[in-house]
TIBALUM-815680 format. One record per residue (C-alpha): residue in one letter; x, y, z. Coordinates in Angstrom, 3 decimals, m for minus. Each point is the difference from the previous one (the first is absolute). Layout:
BEGIN
["A" [X Y Z]]
...
END
This chain:
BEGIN
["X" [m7.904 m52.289 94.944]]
["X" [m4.023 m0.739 0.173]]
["X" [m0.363 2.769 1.789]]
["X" [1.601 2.744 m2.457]]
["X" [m1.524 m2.039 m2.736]]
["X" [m3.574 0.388 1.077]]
["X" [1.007 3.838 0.677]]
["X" [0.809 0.467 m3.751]]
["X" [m2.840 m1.761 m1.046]]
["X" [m1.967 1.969 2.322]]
["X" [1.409 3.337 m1.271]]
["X" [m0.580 m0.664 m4.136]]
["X" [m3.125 m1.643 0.811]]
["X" [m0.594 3.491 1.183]]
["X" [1.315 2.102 m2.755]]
["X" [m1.688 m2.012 m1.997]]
["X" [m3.570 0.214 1.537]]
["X" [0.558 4.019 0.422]]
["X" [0.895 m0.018 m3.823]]
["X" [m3.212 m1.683 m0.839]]
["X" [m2.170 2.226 2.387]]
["X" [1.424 3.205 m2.062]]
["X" [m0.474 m1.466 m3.381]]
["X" [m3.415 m1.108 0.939]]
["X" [m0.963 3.163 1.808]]
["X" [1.147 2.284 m2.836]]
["X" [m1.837 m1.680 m2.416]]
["X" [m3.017 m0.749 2.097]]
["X" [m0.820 3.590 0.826]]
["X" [m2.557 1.121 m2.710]]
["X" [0.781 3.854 0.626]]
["X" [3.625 m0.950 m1.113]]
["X" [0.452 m0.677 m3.904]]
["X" [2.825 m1.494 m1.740]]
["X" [2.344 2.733 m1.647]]
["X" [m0.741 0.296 m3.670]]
["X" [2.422 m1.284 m2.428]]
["X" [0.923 2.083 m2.542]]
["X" [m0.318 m1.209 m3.221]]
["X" [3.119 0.975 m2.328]]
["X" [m1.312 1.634 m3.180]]
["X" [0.930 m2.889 m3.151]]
["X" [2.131 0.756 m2.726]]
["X" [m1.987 m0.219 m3.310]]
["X" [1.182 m2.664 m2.424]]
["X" [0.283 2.431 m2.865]]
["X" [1.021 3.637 0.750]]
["X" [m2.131 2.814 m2.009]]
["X" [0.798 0.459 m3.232]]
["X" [m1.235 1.087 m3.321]]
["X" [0.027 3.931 0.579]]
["X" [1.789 0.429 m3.500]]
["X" [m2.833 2.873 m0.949]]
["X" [1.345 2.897 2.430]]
["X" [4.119 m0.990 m0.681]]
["X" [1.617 2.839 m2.356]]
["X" [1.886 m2.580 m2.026]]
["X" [m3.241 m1.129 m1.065]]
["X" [m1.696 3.003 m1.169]]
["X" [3.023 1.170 m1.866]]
["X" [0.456 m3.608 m1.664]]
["X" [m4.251 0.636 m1.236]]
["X" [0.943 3.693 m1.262]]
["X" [2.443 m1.486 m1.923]]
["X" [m1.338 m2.228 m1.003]]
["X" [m3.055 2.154 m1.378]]
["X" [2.263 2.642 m1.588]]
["X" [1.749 m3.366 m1.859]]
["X" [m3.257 m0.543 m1.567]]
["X" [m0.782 3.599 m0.908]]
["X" [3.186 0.176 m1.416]]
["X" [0.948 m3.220 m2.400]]
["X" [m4.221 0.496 m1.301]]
["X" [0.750 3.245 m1.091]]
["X" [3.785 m0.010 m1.014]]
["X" [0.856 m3.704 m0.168]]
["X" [m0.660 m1.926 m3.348]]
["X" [m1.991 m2.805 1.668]]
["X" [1.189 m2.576 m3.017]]
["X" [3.369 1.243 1.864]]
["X" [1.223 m2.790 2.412]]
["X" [0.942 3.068 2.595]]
["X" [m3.589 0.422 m0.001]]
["X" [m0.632 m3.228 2.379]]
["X" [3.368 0.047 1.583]]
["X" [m0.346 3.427 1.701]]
["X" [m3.758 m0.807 0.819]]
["X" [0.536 m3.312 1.585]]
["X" [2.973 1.252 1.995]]
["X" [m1.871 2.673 1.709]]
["X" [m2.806 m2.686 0.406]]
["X" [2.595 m2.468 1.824]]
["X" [1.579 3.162 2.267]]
["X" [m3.591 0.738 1.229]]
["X" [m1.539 m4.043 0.053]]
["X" [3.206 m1.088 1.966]]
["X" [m0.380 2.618 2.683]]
["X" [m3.279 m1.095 0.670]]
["X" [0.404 m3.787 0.170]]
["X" [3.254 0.718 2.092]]
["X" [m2.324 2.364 2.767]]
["X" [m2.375 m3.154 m0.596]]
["X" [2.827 m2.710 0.849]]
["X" [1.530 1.533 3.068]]
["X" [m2.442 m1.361 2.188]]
["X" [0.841 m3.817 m1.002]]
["X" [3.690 0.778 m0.996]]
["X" [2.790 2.649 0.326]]
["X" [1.953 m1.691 m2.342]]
["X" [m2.194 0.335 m2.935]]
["X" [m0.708 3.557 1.050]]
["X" [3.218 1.005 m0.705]]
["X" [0.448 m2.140 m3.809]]
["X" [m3.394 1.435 m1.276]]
["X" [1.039 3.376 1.600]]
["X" [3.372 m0.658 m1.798]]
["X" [m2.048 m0.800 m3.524]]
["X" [m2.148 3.221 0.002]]
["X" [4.031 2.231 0.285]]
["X" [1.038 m2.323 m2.446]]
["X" [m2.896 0.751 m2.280]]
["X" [m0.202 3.606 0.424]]
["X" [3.974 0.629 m0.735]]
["X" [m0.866 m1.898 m3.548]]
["X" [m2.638 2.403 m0.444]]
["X" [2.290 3.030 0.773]]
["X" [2.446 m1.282 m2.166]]
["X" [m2.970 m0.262 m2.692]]
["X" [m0.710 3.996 0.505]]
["X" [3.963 0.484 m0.375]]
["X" [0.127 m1.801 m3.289]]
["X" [m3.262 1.428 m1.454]]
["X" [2.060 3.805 0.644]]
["X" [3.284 m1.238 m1.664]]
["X" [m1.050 m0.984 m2.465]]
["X" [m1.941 3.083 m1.121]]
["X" [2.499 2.352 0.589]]
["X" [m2.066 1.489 3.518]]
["X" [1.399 1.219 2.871]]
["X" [m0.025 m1.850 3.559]]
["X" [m0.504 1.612 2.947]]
["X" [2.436 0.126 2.644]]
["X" [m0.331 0.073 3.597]]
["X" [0.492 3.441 0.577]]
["X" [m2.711 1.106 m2.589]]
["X" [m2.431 2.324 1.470]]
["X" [m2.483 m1.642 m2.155]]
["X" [0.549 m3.370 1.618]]
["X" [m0.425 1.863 3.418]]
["X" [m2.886 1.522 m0.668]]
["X" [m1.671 m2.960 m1.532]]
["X" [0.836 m2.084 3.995]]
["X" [m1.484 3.069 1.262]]
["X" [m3.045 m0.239 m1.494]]
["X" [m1.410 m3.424 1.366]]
["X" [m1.721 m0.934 m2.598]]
["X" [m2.570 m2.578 0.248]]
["X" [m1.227 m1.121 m2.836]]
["X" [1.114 m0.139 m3.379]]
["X" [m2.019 2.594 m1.846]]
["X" [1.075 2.284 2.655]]
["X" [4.029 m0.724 m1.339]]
["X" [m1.581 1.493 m3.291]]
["X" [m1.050 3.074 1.211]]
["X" [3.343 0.592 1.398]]
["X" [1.825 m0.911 m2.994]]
["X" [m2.635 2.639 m1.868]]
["X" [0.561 2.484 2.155]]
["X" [3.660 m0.305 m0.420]]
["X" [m0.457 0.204 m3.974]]
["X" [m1.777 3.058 0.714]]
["X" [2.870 1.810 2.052]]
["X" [3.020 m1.572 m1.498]]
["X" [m0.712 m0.844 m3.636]]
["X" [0.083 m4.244 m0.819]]
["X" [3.553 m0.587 0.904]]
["X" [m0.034 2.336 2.838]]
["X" [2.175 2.109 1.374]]
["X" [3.799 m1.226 m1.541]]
["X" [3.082 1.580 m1.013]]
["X" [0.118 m0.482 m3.276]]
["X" [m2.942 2.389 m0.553]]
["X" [2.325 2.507 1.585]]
["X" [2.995 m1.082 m2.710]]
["X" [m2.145 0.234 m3.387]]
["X" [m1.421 3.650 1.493]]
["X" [3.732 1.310 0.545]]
["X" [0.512 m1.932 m3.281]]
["X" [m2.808 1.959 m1.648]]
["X" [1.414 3.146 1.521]]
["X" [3.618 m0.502 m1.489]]
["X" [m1.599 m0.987 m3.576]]
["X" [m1.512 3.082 0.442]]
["X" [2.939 2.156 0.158]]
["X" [1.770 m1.665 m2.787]]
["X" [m2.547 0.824 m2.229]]
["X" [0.207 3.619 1.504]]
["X" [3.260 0.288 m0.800]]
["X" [m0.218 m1.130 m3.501]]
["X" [m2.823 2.482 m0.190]]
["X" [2.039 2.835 0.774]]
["X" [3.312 m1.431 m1.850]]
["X" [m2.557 m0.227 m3.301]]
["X" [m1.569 3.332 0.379]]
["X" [3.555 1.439 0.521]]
["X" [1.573 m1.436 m3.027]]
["X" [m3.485 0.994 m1.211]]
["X" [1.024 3.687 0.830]]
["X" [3.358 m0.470 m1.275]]
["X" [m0.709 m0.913 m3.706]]
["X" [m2.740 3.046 0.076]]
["X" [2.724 2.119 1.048]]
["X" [2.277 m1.151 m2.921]]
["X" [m2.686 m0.142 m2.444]]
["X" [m0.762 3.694 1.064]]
["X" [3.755 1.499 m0.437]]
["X" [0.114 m1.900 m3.397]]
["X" [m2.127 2.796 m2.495]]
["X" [2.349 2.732 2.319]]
["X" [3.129 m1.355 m1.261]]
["X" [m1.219 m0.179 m3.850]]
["X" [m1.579 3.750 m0.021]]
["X" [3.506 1.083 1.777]]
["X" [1.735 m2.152 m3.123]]
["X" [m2.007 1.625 m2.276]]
["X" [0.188 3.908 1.316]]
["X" [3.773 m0.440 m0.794]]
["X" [1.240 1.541 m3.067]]
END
């Protein structure tokens, strides 16, 4: 039992020795350097953020709201309390973009509310637009209207560059553009004119008629007369 005691002792005494030569020895060698550690890149504590400039939703939400200002000063009664409604919600659909873009890097969740706020804001002013054409009789466009497709197609950038579209389309189309009930009133105009046409030529006619008569009168009375 001593014996195959000191053995074992013998034999991790000797692992253990050999394990401390090749730590020592791998380490002690100044050609041999310890492998690098690679240092995992760290996450940042708030992402990047802010970018609200260069999103679409943005830039149309500013056009808007540009044109909105253009519009109510020049057609808008500013004693009119539509005045500051339509104003302010174009103002809140462009501000709430901006401060959402702004918040994202803090908090998702009031990303989406102010995000939220600015559709909120600029449906009210749509519905603003809608009322201001009821109630003046004018016509809406539709979604298939040329005009409306040709107004996306444009791109335009800035407000006073709206206005020389709308100009332009005076020019080619007249103020209400190009409708149908231009087309009515001329074939209206056109039947008007044959009515009076025909009472034209049922006047001269009778016209004719009574000439006729009043002609074959003085025959009659020189034929009464010639009689014995």
């Amino acid at each position: 039992m001593f014996i195959a005691c000191q053995v074992d002792s013998d034999i991790v005494y000797n692992c253990n020795y050999r394990c401390c030569i090749f730590s020592l020895n791998q380490y002690s060698d100044p050609l041999k350097d310890p492998p690098p550690r690679i240092s995992q890149p760290v996450q940042a504590l708030i992402p990047v953020h802010g970018g609200y400039r260069k999103l679409k939703s943005f830039q149309v939400a500013q056009l808007c709201f540009d044109v909105t200002v253009r519009f109510c000063d020049r057609y808008v009664d500013q004693r009119d309390r539509a005045h500051d409604q339509m104003v302010q919600a174009a103002r809140s659909g462009k501000q709430n973009i901006a401060e959402g873009s702004k918040a994202s890097g803090t908090s998702k969740e009031t990303e989406l509310k102010l995000t939220n706020v600015a559709r909120a804001s600029l449906e009210e002013l749509r519905l603003d637009y809608e009322d201001y054409l009821r109630k003046r009789g004018l016509e809406q466009w539709s979604r298939q209207d040329s005009r409306r497709d040709e107004l996306i197609a444009k791109r335009c950038a800035t407000a006073e560059q709206v206005a020389d579209w709308v100009r332009e389309l005076r020019g080619r189309h007249g103020q209400n553009g190009p409708s149908t009930k231009s087309t009515k009133s001329t074939k209206s105009t056109k039947s008007t004119k044959s009515t009076k046409s025909t009472k034209s030529t049922k006047s001269t006619k009778s016209i004719r008629s009574t000439q006729s008569t009043k002609s074959t009168e003085p025959h009659t009375e020189n034929s009464r007369q010639m009689q014995p």
